[in-house]
N, C-alpha and C positions, 0 to 999 in steps of 0.2 A: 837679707837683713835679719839680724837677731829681733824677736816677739815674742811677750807674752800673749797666748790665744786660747781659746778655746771651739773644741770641734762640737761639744754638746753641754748642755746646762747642768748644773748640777752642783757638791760640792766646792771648795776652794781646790780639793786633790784634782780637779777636771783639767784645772789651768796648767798649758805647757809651753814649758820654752825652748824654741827654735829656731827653724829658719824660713823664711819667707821671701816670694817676688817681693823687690822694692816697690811703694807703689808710685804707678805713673800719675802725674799732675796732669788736669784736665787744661782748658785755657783760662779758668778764673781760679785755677788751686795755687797753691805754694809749697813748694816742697821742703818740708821743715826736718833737718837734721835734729833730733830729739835729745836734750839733755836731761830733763828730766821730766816727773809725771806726779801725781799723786792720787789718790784713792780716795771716791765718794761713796757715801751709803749706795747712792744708787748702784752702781758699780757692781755692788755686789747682789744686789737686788738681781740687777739682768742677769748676772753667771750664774746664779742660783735659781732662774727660770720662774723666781716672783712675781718678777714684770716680763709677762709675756709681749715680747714685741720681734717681728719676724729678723732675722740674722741673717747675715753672711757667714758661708762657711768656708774655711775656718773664718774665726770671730774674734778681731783684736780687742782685747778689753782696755777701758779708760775713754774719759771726759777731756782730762784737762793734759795741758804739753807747756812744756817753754822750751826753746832751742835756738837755732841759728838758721835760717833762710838760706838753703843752698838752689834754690832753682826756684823762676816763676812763669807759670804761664803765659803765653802771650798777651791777653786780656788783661793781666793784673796789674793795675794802677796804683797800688798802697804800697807795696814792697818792693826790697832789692836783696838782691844776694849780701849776705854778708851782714844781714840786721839780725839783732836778736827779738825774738818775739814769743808770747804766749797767748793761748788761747785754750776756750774752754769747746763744749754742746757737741764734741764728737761723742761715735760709740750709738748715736741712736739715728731713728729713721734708716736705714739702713748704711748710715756711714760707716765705716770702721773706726775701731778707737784708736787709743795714743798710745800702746803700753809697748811701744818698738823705736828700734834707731831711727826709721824714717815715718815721719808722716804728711799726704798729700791732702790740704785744710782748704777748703775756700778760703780766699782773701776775707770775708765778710767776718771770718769767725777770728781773727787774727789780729792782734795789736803789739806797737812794739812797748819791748822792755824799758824803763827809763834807766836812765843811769844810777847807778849803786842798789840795783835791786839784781838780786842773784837767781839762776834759774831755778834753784830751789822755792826762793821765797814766791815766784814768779807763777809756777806750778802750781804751790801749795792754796792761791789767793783768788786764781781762775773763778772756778764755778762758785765758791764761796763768796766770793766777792762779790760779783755779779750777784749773787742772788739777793744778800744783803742788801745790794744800792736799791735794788728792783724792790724789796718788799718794803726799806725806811721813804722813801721819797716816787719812786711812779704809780706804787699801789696805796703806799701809806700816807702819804703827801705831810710829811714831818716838816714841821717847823721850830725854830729854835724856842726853847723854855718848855714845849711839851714832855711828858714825861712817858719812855718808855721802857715794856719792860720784855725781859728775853728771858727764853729757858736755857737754860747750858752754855755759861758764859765761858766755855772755855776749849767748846766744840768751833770748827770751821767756821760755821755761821755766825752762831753765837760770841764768839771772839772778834769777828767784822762787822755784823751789828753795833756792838759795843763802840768801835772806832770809828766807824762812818758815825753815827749819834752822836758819841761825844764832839766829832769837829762840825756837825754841825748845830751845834748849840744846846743839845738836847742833856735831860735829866733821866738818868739812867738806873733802872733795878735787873739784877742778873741773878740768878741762881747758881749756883754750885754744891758738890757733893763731898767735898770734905774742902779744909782748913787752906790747903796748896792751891786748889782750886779757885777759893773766895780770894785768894790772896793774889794770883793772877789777873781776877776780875776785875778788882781795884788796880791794879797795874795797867791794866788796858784802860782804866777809864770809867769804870764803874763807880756811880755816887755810892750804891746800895749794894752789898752784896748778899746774897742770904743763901744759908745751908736751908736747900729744898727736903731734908728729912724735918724740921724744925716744925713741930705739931703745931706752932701759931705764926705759921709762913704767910697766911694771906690776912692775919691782923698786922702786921710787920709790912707788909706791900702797902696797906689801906693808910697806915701812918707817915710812911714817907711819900707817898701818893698824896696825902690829905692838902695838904696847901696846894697842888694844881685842881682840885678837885678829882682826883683818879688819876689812873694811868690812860694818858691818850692815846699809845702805840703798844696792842701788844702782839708782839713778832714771836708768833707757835712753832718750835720748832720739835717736840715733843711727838711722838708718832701715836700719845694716847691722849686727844689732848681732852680736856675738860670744859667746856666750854659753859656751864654752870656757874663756877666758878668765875670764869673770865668776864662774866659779862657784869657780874655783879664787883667787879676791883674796876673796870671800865669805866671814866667818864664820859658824860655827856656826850655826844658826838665821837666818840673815840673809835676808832680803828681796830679789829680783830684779824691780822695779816696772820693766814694760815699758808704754809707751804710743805705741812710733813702731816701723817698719819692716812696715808693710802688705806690702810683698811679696815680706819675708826668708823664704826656707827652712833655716837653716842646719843644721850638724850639732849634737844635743844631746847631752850628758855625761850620762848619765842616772845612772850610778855613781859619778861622783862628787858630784851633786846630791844622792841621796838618803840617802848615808849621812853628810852632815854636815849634815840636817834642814832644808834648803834651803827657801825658798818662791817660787815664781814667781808673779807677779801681772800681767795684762794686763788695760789698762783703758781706755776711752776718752771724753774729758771728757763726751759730749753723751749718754752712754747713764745718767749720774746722774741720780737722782731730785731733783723742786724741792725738796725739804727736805736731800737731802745737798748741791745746790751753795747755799742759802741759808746754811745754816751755814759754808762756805768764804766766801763773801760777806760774811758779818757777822765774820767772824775776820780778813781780810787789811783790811777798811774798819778793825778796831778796832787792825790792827799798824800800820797807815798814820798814823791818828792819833797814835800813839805814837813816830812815825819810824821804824819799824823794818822799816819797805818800803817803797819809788820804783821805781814801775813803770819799767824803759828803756828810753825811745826814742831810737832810732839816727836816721830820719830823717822828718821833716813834709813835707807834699806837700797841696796841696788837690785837693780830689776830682776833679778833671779830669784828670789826671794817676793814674785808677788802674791805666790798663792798664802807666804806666812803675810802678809801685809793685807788680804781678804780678810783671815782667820782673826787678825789683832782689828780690824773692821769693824767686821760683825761680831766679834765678842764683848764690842764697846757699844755698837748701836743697838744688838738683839739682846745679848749678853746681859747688858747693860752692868759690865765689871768697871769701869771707874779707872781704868786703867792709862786712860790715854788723854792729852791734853794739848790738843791742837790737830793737822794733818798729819798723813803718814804719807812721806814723799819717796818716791823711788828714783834712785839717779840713774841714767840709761848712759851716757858715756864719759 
């Protein structure tokens, strides 16, 4: 089968594409004919040997897949041949990832497609999605009328934040980095939008905050984050939902965190159990059918083209060039 892999970490030039044994399906895998894929920060983290975590070699990169069910193990109870399905949490612990025409997925990690969602959108929503349901509602226990706010309304996350929030009743502040951007954000659902260069960004968060008394949920996606800052736009009991900046030390407000009953939550999509992200799965498939989520992709590339799909990556996530607005999905057949 054609792969994107890697034999050693390193740049995005390390990524090569070839050929490979199909893999075989164990008794509880699925053997998923791959239509298409998409690219996380992490993603590039591990081919870039940031996050060291031990490999197979060679090393298919990628998290997330959507395709068609061409064979199931004997053991496997959820699938049949012939379903279209997507799933995310490959690529780590020593599984191989997605970035190929076949991949053999435990059933656990697999759900099906609903009807009129395309593999693209399907790819594109995986680990984004899941992460989002995981950080508004099992770590941040969101209730409708609270008000929460997100960095990068127009990144993976931060675009499905926005949409899970808003269907479930919530009051929403998003940031963005130019006028296209803000203007997105308000499209997806955003009450507030605000240009994060705006030198009175967090008296702007505090006023449209003011009538819940603060922001209840604030969902970190920033990998520098400030937590100073955050604790003081915080209301009372509110929620500080971290899930990005692996290698922030900053300084923390410990006094004024705790006496206005503060929570911090640090979380990371792939360390949930199959029944918490199944249940995010079956809730984002049941908003989607409802129209109340569209995964965003920024841009399609077929799979030959992953190491430029790394480089357009991490020149948005490290970069931080403003370039991109939504996922970057690769189609494999």
């Amino acid at each position: 089968m054609k792969a994107a892999y890697i034999e050693r970490t390193g740049p995005p030039e390390v990524i090569r594409i070839g050929t490979l044994p199909d893999p075989q399906p164990g008794p509880h895998d699925v053997l998923v004919g791959v239509r298409a894929v998409s690219v996380n920060p992490i993603d590039t983290y591990i081919r870039s040997g940031a996050v060291s975590i031990p490999l197979p070699n060679p090393y298919i990169i990628g998290c997330d897949l959507a395709g068609d069910v061409i064979e199931c193990g004997p053991q496997v109870t959820r699938f049949r041949p012939g379903q279209r399905v997507w799933g995310s949490n490959q690529g780590l612990f020593g599984r191989q990832g997605t970035f190929a025409e076949r991949a053999a997925v435990h059933e656990d990690w697999l759900y099906p497609i609903p009807d009129g969602m395309t593999y693209e959108q399907a790819a594109a929503g995986a680990l984004v999605g899941i992460t989002a349901h995981l950080g508004l509602f099992l770590h941040g226990g969101l209730q409708a009328g609270e008000t929460v706010f997100v960095n990068g309304g127009t990144g993976g996350v931060g675009s499905s934040v926005i949409q899970l929030a808003r269907a479930a009743g919530a009051r929403i502040i998003a940031t963005a980095g130019t006028e296209e951007k803000l203007s997105k954000c308000r499209e997806l659902g955003a009450d507030c939008a605000l240009d994060y260069h705006a030198a009175d960004l967090d008296d702007r968060i505090r006023d449209f905050a003011e009538p819940t008394g603060g922001v209840h949920l604030w969902f970190e996606t920033q990998r520098e984050p400030t937590p100073d800052r955050t604790v003081a736009l915080l209301a009372k009991r509110g929620r500080y939902i971290v899930m990005a900046g692996r290698g922030a030390r900053p300084e923390f407000p410990i006094g004024p965190f705790y006496v206005k009953d503060l929570r911090m939550i640090g979380f990371a999509m792939f360390n949930a159990t199959p029944d918490e992200q199944r249940q995010c799965a079956r809730a984002i498939n049941e908003l989607f059918a409802k129209g109340g989520w569209k995964p965003l992709i920024g841009r399609v590339l077929p799979l030959e083209q992953a190491a430029e799909a790394h480089r357009l990556q991490e020149a948005n996530t490290l970069g931080k060039q403003g370039t991109l607005i939504g996922k970057i999905v690769l189609t494999v057949q």
